[in-house]
Steps between C-alpha positions, in 0.01 A plus 500: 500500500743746658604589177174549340464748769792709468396526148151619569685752772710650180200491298318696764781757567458586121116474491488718796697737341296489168157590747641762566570651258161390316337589839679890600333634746564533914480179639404463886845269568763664225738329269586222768143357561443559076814273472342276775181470302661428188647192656160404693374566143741271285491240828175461425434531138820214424312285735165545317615427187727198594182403649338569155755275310608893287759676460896457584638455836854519614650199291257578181679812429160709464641826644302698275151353566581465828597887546160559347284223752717708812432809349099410496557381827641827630293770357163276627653472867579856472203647405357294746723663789479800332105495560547313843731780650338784352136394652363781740298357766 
């Protein structure tokens, strides 16, 4: 379990990183909060697909699929903050 989850934390690190530069732009929180998200992101998009029964995990070897379910993950939680944070009241 614990390891599963450092996993998804490296995968999210990298994901985050990949939003970001798919996603350029300002964003409301900076680099820190991106890098934040793209962990939230991978967090979450690991669990859904172990959930699922797809894709690799952290003793499947899937890095590369899994990059791309964290990367997903990121760029949707992302765009969601980015539209959250940006909302004039």
């Amino acid at each position: 379990m614990i390891s599963a989850l450092l996993f998804w934390i490296i995968v999210g690190l990298i994901a985050g990183a990949l939003a970001k530069w798919a996603m350029p732009g300002p964003d409301p929180g900076g680099i820190l909060v991106t890098i934040i998200i793209g962990i939230v992101g991978a967090v979450l998009g690991g669990g859904l697909l172990s959930l699922l029964g797809i894709g690799g995990g952290a003793g499947s070897g899937g890095w590369i699929f899994s990059i791309v379910a964290g990367f997903i993950g990121a760029v949707i939680l992302l765009a969601i903050y980015r539209m959250v944070a940006n909302r004039t009241v």
